[in-house]
C-alpha positions in Angstrom: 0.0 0.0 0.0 1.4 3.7 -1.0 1.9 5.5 2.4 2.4 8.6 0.5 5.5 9.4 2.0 6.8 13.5 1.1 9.8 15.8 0.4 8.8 19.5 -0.2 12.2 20.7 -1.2 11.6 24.5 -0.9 9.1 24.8 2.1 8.2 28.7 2.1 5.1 31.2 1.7 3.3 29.2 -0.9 3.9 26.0 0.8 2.5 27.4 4.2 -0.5 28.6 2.1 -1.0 24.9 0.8 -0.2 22.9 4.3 -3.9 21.7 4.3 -3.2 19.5 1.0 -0.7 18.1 3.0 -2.9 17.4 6.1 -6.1 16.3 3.2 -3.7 13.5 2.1 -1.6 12.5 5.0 -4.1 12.4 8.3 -2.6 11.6 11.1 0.9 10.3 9.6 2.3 14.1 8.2 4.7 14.2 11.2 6.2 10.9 10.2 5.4 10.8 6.5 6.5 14.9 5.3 10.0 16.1 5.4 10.5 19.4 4.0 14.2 21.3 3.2 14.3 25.1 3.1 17.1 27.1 2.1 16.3 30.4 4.2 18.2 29.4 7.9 16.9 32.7 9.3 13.3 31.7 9.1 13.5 27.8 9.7 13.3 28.0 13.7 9.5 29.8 13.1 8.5 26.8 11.0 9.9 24.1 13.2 7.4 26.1 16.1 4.4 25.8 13.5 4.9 22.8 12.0 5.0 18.8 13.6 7.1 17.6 11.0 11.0 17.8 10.3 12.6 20.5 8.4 15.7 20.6 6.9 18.3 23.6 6.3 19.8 23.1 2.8 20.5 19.3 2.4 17.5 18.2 -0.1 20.0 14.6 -0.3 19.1 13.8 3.7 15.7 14.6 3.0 14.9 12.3 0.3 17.2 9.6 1.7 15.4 9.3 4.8 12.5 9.7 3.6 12.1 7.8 0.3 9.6 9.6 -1.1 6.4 8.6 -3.1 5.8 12.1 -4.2 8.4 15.1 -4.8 6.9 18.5 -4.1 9.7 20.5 -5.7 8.9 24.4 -4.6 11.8 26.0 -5.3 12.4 29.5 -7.0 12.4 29.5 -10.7 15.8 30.7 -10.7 17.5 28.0 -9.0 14.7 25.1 -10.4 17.6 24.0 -12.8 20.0 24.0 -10.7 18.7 22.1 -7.8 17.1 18.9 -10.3 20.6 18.6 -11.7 22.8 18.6 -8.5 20.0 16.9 -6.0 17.0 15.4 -8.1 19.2 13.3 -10.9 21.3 11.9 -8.2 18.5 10.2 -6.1 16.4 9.4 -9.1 19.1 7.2 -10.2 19.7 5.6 -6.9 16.2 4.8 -7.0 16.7 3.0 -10.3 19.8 1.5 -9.2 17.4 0.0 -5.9 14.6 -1.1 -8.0 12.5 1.4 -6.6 9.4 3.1 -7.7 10.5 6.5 -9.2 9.0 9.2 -7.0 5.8 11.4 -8.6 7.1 15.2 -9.0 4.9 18.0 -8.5 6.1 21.1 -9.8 5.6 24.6 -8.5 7.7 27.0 -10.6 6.1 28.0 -13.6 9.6 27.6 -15.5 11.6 25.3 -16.7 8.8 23.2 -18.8 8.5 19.3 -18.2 10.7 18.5 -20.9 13.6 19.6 -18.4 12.4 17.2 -15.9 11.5 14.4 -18.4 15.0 14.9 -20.3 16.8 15.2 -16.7 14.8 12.4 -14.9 13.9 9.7 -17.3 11.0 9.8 -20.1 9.2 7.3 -17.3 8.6 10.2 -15.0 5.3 11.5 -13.6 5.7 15.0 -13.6 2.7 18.1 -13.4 3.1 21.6 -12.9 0.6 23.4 -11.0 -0.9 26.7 -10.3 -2.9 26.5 -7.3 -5.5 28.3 -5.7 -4.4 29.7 -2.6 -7.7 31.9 -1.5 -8.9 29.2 1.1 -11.4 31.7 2.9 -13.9 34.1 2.1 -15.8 36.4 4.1 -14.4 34.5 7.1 -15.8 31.2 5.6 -13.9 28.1 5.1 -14.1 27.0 0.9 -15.1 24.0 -0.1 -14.2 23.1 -3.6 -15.0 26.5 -5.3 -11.3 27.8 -5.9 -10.1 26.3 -9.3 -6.1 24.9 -9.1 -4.2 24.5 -12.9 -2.4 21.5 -13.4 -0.3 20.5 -16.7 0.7 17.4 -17.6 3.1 17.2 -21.0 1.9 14.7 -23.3 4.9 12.3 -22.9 4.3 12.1 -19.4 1.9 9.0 -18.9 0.2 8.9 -15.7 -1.6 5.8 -13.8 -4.8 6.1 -12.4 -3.8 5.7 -9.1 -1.2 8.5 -9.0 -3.8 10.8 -10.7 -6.2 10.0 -8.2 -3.8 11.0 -5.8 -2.6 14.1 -7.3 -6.8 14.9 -7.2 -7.0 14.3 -3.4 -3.9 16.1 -2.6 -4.9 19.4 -4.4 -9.1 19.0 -3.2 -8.0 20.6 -0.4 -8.0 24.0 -2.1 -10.6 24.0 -4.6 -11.3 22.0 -8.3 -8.7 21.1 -10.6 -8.6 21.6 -14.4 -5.9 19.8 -16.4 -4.8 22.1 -19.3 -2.4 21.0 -22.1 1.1 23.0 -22.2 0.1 24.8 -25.0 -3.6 26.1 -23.4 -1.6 27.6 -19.9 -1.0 31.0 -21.5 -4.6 31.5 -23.1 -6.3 30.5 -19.6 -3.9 33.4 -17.5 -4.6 35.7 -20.0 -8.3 35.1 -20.0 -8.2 35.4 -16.0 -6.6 38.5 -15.9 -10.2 39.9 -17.0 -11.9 38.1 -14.4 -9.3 39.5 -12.1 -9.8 43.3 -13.1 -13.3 43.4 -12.9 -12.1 44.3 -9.6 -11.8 47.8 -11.6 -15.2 47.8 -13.5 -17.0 47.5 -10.1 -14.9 50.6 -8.7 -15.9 52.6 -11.7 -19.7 51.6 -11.8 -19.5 52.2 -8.2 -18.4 55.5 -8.8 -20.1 56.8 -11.4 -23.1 55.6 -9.9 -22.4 57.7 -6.9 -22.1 61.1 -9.4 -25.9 60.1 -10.7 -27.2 60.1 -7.2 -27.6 56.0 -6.4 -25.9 54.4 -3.5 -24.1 51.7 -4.7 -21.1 50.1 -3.2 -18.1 47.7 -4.8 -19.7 44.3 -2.7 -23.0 45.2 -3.7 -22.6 45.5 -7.2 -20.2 42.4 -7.2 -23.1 40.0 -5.7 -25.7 41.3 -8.2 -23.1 40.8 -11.1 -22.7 37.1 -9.5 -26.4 36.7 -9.4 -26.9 37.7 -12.7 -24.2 35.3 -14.2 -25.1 32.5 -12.3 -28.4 32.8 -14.0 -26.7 33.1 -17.4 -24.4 30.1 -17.1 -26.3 27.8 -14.6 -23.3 27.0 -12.9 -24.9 26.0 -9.4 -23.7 28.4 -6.7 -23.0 26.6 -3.0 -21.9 29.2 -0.8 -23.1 32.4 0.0 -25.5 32.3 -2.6 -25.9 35.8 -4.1 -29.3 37.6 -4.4 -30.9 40.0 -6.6 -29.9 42.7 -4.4 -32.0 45.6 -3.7 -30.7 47.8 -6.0 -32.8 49.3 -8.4 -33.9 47.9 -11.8 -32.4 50.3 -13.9 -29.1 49.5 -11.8 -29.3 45.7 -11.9 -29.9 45.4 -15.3 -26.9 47.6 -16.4 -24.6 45.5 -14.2 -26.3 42.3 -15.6 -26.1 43.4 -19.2 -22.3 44.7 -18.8 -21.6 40.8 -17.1 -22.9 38.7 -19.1 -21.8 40.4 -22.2 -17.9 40.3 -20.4 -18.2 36.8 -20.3 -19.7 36.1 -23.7 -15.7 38.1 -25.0 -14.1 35.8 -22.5 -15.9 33.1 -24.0 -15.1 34.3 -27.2 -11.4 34.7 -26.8 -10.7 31.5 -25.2 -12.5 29.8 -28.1 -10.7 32.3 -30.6 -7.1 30.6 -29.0 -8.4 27.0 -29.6 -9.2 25.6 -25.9 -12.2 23.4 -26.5 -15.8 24.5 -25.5 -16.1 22.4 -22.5 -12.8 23.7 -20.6 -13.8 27.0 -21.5 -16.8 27.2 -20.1 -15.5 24.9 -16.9 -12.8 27.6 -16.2 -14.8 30.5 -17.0 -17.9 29.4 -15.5 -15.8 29.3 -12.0 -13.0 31.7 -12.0 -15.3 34.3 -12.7 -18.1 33.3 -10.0 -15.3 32.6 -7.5 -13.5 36.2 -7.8 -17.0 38.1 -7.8 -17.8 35.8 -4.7 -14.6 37.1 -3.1 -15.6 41.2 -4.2 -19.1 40.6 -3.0 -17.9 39.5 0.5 -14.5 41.2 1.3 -14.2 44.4 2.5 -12.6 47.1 -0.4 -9.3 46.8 1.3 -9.0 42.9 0.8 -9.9 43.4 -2.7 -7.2 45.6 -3.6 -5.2 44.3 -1.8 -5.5 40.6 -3.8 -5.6 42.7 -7.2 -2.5 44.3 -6.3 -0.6 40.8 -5.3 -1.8 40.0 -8.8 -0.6 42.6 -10.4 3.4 42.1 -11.2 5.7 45.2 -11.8 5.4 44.9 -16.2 3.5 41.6 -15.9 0.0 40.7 -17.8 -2.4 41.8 -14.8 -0.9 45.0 -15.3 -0.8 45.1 -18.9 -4.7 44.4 -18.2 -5.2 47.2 -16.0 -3.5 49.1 -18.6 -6.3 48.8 -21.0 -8.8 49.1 -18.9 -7.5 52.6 -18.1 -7.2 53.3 -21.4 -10.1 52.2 -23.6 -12.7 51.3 -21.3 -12.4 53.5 -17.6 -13.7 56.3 -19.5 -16.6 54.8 -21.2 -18.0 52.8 -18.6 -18.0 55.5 -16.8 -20.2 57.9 -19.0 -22.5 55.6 -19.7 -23.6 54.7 -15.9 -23.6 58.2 -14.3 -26.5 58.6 -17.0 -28.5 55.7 -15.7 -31.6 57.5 -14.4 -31.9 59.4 -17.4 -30.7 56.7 -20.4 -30.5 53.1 -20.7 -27.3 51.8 -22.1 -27.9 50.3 -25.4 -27.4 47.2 -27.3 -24.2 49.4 -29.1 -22.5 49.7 -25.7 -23.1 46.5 -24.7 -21.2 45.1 -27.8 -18.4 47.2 -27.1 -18.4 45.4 -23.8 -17.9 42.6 -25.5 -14.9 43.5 -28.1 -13.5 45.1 -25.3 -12.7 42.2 -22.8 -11.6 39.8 -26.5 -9.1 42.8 -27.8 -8.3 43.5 -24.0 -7.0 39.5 -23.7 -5.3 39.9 -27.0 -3.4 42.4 -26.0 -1.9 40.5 -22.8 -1.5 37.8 -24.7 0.8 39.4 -27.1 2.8 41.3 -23.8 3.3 37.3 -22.1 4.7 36.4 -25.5 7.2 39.6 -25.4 7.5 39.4 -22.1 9.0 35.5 -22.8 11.0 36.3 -25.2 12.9 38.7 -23.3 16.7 38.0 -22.1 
């Protein structure tokens, strides 16, 4: 039977974020079934106080050694990813073959380098993913079940057993639903979520533009009648803090329905426009969408900026997105909904809506692809 026994080389923030998919998949046994390795000695004495299990300053070799590891959560800094596979994870991967011994499972944290690295470095027999998980666990104070959405890639000559997927499942359940995307899908599903991300924005200017036409109208509000409204228009069945109609007035609700629904029809759009089939789509969008207006319906304005701006990387493509906002759609929004009271928006601004959010995801798309191609 597979005890699941665990290295995490590079135990820090994230890590600490994701301890209970550790605790999901090991019970009782994590104090005897995780070892974890850390490379920062100033902080290791505060983990050892938090943590029941052992942690180990700078020698990934003890680790695995003792421990013998069914699954390799490698967490280390993109930088140094190469680095440490060569002179730590190619050494024990050939003792294990040496030993007869089942290869160990390798769960990947940095984006970079690709699983060819770790299939070229490790053996074409490898079980290797990379993931993106979902680290908002709470809401509103509220424990999550199941409703954040973690990203895992598998290359296509990595061939997985059922039982090691399985476990994969069970290990990441603890933080919300997994979608497996194909290497070549990873770019068009960030840059399709750095809309959903910014609509962060789009509530602060119908907020405030509401405000100038007289109508009280705040960012959680507004967020939980744009949730409503969407949950209506996809069908996706909402479990937690199910959102209302709100009490806001007709003319209101409709503008913030019409704007949502037509934002998501260009997401839609663009992630069908980049080839990632209907289903996945519609899985991804469906739920990263509902999941970040759940969080701006519930968290106070500070929370909310404060998880845009953890988003939002120095010349990365959630600021690229906030970019365009700014530029060709701040403005607009804005005129048309500190008229509401005296005109309707129309079909014609509702279809700008739409091209908006498609040429909007276009246009981080094509600053990722610069951005990689930078030295």
């Amino acid at each position: 039977m597979n005890e699941n026994r665990i290295v995490i080389i590079g135990i820090g923030a994230l890590m600490e974020k994701l301890m209970p998919c550790f605790e999901n998949l090991l019970g009782d046994d994590i104090e005897k079934n995780l070892i974890a390795t850390t490379a920062d000695e100033g902080d290791v004495e505060r983990k050892r106080q938090i943590f029941p299990f052992e942690i180990v300053v700078g020698d990934n070799t003890y680790a695995l050694d003792k421990m013998r590891p069914d699954i390799i959560v490698f967490a280390v800094p993109p930088q140094v990813a190469m680095e440490v596979t060569e002179k730590d994870l190619v050494p024990y991967y050939e003792k294990c073959r040496a030993a007869g011994l089942k290869i160990p499972v390798l769960y990947v944290f940095p984006p970079r380098p690709a699983a060819d690295f770790y299939l070229g470095k490790l053996g074409a027999d490898l079980e290797v993913c990379h993931i993106l998980p979902n680290v908002i666990l709470s809401i509103g104070g509220k424990k999550l079940e199941n409703e954040g959405l973690n990203f895992i890639t598998v290359s296509d000559d990595s061939v997985w057993n059922e039982a090691d997927r399985e476990t994969l499942e069970k290990f990441m359940s603890a933080t919300g639903h997994c979608i497996y995307l194909h290497p070549s899908k990873v770019m068009t599903i960030m840059t399709s979520g750095v809309g959903v991300i910014n609509y962060a924005f789009v509530l602060e200017t119908m907020s405030c533009a509401l405000k100038e036409a007289g109508y009280d109208a705040d960012i959680n509000t507004l967020a939980e009648a744009a949730r409503y409204a969407l949950s209506k228009y996809t069908g996706l069945k909402v479990t937690s803090d199910v959102p209302g109609r709100t009490c806001l007035p007709d003319e209101i609700f409709e503008a913030v329905s019409g704007f949502t629904v037509k934002y998501y029809d260009g997401l839609r759009r663009y992630c069908s426009e980049l080839g990632l089939d209907d289903e996945t789509a519609k899985e991804f969008v469906d739920r990263y969408f509902d999941f970040y207006l759940h969080f701006y319906m519930s968290e106070p304005e500070s929370s909310i900026k404060g998880l845009v701006a953890s988003q939002t990387t120095k010349g990365g493509v959630a600021e690229k997105g906030e970019i365009v906002y700014r530029e060709n759609m701040k403005d607009r929004l804005y005129s048309v909904f500190s008229q509401i009271g005296k005109k309707t928006p129309d079909d014609l601004f509702y279809k700008e809506v739409e091209e908006y959010i498609l040429d909007c995801s276009k246009q981080v798309l094509a600053h990722g692809a610069s951005m990689g191609k930078k030295r």
